[in-house]
ZAMARGU-4260 file (C-alpha; in steps of 0.2 Angstrom, whole numbers, plus 5000, padded with zeros to 4 digits):
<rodrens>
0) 5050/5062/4806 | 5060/5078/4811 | 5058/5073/4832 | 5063/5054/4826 | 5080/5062/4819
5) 5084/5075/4832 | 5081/5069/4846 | 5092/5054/4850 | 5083/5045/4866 | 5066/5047/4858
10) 5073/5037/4842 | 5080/5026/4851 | 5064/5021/4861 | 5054/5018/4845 | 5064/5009/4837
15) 5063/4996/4853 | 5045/4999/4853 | 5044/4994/4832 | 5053/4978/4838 | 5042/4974/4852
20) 5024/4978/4843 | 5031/4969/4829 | 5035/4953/4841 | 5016/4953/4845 | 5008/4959/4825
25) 5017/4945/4819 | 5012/4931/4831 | 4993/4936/4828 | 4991/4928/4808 | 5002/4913/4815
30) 4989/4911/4830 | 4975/4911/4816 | 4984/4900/4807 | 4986/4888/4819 | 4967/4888/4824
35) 4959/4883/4805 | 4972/4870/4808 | 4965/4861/4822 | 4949/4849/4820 | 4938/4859/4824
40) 4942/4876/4818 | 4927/4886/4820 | 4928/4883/4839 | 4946/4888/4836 | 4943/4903/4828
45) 4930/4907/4839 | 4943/4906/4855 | 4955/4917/4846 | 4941/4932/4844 | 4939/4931/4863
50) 4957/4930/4867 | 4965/4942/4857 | 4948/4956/4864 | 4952/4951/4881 | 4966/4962/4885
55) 4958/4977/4875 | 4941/4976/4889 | 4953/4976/4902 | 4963/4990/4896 | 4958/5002/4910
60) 4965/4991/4924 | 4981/4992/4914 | 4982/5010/4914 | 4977/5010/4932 | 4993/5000/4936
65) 5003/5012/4924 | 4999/5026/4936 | 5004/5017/4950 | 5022/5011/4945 | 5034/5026/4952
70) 5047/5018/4940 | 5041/5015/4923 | 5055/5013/4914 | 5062/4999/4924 | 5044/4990/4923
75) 5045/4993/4905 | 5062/4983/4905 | 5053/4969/4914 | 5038/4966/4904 | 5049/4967/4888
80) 5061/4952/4895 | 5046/4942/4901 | 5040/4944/4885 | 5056/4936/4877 | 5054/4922/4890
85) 5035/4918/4885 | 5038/4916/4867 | 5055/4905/4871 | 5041/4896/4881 | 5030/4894/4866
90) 5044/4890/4854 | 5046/4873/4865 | 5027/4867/4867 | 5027/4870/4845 | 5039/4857/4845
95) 5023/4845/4850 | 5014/4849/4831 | 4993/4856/4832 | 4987/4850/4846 | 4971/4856/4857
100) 4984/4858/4873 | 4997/4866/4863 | 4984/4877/4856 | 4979/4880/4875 | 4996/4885/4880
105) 4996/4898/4863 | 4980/4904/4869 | 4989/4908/4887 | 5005/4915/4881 | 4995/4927/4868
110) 4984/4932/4882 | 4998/4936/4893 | 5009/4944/4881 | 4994/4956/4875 | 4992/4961/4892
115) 5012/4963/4895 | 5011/4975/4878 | 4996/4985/4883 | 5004/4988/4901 | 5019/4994/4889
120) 5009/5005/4879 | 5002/5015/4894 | 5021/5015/4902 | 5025/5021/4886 | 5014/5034/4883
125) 5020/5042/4899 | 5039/5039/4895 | 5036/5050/4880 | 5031/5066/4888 | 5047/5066/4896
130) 5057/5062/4883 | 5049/5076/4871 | 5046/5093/4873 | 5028/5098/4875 | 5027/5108/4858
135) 5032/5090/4852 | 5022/5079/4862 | 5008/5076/4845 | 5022/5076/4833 | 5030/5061/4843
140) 5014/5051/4846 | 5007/5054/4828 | 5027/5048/4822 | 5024/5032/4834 | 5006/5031/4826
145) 5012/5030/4810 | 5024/5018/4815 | 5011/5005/4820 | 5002/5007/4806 | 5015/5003/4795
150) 5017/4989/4806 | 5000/4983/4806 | 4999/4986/4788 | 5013/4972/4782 | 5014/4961/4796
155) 4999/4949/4794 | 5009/4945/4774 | 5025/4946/4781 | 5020/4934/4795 | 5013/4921/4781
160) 5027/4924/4771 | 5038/4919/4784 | 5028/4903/4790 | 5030/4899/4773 | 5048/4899/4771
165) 5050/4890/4788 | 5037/4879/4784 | 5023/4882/4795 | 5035/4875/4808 | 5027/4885/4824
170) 5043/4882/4836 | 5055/4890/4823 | 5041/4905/4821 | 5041/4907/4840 | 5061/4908/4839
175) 5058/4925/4828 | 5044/4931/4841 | 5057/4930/4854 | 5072/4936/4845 | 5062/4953/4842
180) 5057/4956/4859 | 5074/4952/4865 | 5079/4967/4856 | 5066/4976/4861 | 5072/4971/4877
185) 5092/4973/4875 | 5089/4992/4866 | 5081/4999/4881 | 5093/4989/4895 | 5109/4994/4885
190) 5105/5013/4885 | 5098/5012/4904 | 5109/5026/4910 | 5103/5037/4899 | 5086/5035/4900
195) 5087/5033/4918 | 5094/5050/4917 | 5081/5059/4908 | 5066/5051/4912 | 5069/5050/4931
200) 5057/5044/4943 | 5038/5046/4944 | 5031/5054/4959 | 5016/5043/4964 | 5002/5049/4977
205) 5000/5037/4991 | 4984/5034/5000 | 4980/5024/5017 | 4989/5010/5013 | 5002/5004/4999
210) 4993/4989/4995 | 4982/4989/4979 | 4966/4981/4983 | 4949/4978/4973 | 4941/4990/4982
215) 4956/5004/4980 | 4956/5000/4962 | 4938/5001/4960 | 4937/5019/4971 | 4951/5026/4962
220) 4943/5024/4944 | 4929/5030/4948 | 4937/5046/4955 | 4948/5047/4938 | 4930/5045/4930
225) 4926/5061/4939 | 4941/5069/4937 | 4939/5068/4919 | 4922/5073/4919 | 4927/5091/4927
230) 4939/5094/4913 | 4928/5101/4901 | 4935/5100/4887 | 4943/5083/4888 | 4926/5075/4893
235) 4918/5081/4878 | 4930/5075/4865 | 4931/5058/4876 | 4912/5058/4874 | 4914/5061/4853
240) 4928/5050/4851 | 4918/5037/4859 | 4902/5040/4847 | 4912/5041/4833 | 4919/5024/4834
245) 4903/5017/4838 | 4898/5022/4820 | 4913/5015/4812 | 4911/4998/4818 | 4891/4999/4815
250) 4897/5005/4797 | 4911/4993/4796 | 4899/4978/4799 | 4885/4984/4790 | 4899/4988/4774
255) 4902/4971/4772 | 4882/4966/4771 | 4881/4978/4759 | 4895/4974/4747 | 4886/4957/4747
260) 4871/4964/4739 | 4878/4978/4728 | 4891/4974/4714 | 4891/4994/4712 | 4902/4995/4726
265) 4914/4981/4722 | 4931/4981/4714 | 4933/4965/4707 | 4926/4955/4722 | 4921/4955/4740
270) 4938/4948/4746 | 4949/4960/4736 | 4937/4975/4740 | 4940/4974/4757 | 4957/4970/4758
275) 4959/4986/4743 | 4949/4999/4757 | 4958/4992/4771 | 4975/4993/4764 | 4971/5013/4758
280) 4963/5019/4774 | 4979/5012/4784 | 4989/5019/4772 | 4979/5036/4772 | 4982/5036/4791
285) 4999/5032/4790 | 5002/5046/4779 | 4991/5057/4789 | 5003/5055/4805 | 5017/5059/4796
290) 5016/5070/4782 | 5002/5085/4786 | 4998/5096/4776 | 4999/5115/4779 | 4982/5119/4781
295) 4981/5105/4795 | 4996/5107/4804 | 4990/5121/4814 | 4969/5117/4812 | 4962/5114/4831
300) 4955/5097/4834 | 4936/5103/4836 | 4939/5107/4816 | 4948/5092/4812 | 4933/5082/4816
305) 4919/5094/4809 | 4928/5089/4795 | 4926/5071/4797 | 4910/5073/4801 | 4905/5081/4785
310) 4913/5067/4775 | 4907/5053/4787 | 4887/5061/4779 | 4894/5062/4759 | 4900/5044/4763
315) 4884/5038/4768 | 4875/5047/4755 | 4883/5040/4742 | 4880/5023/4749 | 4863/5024/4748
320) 4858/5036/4732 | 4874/5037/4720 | 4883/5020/4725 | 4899/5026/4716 | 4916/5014/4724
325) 4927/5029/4716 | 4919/5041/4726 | 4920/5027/4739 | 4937/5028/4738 | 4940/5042/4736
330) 4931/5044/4752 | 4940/5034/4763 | 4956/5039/4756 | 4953/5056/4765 | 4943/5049/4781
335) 4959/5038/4783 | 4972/5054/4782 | 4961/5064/4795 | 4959/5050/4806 | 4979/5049/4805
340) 4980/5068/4811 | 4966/5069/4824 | 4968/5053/4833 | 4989/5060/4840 | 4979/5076/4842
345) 4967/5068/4854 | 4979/5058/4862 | 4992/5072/4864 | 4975/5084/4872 | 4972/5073/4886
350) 4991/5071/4889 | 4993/5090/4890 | 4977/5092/4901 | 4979/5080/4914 | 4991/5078/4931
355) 5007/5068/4926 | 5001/5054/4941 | 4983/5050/4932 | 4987/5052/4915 | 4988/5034/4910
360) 4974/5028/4921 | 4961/5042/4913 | 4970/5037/4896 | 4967/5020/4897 | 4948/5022/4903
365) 4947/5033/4886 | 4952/5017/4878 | 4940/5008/4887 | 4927/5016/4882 | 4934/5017/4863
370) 4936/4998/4862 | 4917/4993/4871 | 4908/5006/4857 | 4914/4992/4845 | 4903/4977/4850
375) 4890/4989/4854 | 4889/4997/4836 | 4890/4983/4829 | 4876/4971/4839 | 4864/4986/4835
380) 4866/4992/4817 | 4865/4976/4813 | 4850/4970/4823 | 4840/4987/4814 | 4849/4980/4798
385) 4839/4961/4802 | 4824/4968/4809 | 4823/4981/4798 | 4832/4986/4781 | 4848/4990/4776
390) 4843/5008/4771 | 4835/5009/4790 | 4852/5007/4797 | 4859/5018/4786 | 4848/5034/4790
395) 4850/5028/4808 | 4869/5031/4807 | 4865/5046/4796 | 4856/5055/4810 | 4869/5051/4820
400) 4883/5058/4810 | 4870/5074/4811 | 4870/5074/4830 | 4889/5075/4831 | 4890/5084/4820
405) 4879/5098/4829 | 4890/5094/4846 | 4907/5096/4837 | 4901/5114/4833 | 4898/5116/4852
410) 4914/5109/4857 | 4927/5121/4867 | 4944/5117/4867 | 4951/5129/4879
</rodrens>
């Protein structure tokens, strides 16, 4: 919160980023909406999972870009205004009610506009080194984290709240969508200069030839892939990241099988136990990223997580032997606050440790491999779940959670 009040550009440039992610959190429980309306809503639904993953596979290629755009802020100006224009374009076809080739044109623009906003994000990351001072760089991505959050947090009721009053009437819902990137939009174009001023241009390394081809594109990442293997210590963290996530989405999924089967766990029922957990851990996380407390403010990262890991096993164990949903609470209240602190953390080491011209491209292959462990986690703890028993997959994640653990106290951070 202290960076967002001091320092004037950097406030500045948030505040049209929480316009902009808004735009895209807001359209997502409208797009849903939309899809159980059509006739065959399971289909519907179905397109929508794929569509709104699609960007996230291709994230690398987005950050690959990033590195390759010498002025980022202007690109940033771009894709916000093209943004506007999409949704002003989806405003129009609404005006033709719930159809399967308006629903075709939603599924586009969404597409499009996800892509547009993860292109941004990358731009972003690397417009906020030079905003920031480098003893402020985790401070600034924690307070944008938390930022998201918040936003992710209220904007799927906020968006049915909203359809509600305009009375599901898509067009005038597409209207809003646009209005907030064009803020987005006119924030950053009216304090250009200023920007301009600080941020400066990017310096990019040219190769053979300026034209981007696949094979360019496909030679370069793997270079970036061994140019973050040779950092030590961010490879390792990549690596652990990576595995922890694959654990919470094998945990996620195989949560809500258990739930079904164990009123123990459940407050109320399933529906509401869900949303209760989800609401707390965001909440946690949002708090983690902006309020920490002393003892972790100046904690390395390598201890941050030895931490999680240790409460990752008690959350486990009480799943299978105590089955208490206080403790369960309890639990996820505190793996939701460390998550909130660890993640900017992470974000902010690799940052820090790699050259200004690769950062987003080795970022966004982090990502990558952050966002595949999901599927993967959760096709094969619940295939052992199927095959096997509930409590197989359990000690499956368990001896997981022990393994990590073990490489967390290897970990080096310098």
């Amino acid at each position: 919160m202290k960076i967002f009040l001091n320092n004037s550009l950097y406030r500045l440039f948030i505040t049209s980023a929480t316009f902009g992610y808004a735009g895209r959190t807001l359209f997502d429980i409208a797009f849903i909406i939309y899809a159980t309306n059509l006739p065959n809503p399971e289909l519907a639904m179905s397109i929508v999972s794929i569509a709104t993953t699609f960007p996230y596979i291709i994230s690398f290629i987005l950050g690959y870009f990033s590195d390759k755009t010498s002025e980022k802020y202007d690109a940033l100006l771009t894709t916000r205004f093209y943004q506007f224009l999409l949704f002003i374009l989806l405003s129009l076809v609404c005006v033709f009610g719930v159809t399967w080739w308006v629903f075709a044109v939603l599924v586009l623009v969404n597409v499009i506009s996800d892509i547009l906003g993860g292109y941004n994000g990358y731009l972003s990351m690397s417009i906020t080194t030079r905003l920031v001072e480098k003893n402020e760089l985790s401070s600034a991505l924690a307070f944008r984290s938390s930022i998201y959050n918040i936003i992710s947090l209220g904007g799927k009721a906020v968006g049915v709240l909203i359809l509600g009053l305009v009375s599901y009437n898509y067009s005038y819902f597409g209207l809003l969508n646009s209005a907030l990137f064009f803020i987005a939009f006119f924030i950053l174009k009216s304090n250009r200069g200023h920007f301009k001023n600080k941020i400066g241009s990017y310096e990019i390394v040219k190769k053979n030839t300026d034209v981007i081809s696949i094979n360019r594109f496909f030679r370069d990442t793997f270079h970036n892939i061994k140019k973050l293997k040779k950092i030590k210590k961010i490879y390792s963290f990549v690596l652990l990241f990576s595995c922890v996530n694959l654990y919470s989405a094998g945990m996620h999924a195989l949560f809500l099988v258990i739930i079904v089967k164990s009123e123990n766990l459940v407050f109320g029922n399933v529906a509401y136990t869900v949303t209760l957990l989800e609401l707390v851990e965001i909440i946690s996380m949002v708090l983690g990223g902006i309020y920490q407390l002393e003892i972790y403010k100046d904690m390395t990262l390598k201890n941050n997580v030895i931490i999680e890991m240790l409460i990752f096993i008690i959350y486990i164990l009480n799943i299978i032997y105590l089955q208490n949903k206080y403790i369960l609470l309890i639990l996820i209240i505190i793996i939701g606050y460390l998550a909130g602190i660890s993640n900017p953390k992470l974000d902010a080491l690799i940052l820090q440790s790699v050259p200004e011209e690769n950062q987003t491209s080795i970022f966004s292959i982090f990502s990558t491999l952050i966002t595949l462990t999901v599927p993967i986690g959760t096709v094969i703890i619940l295939f052992i779940s199927n095959v096997f028993s509930v409590n197989v997959a359990l000690y499956v994640l368990l001896i997981l959670l022990l393994i990590l653990t073990i490489y967390s106290l290897k970990l080096k951070e310098k």
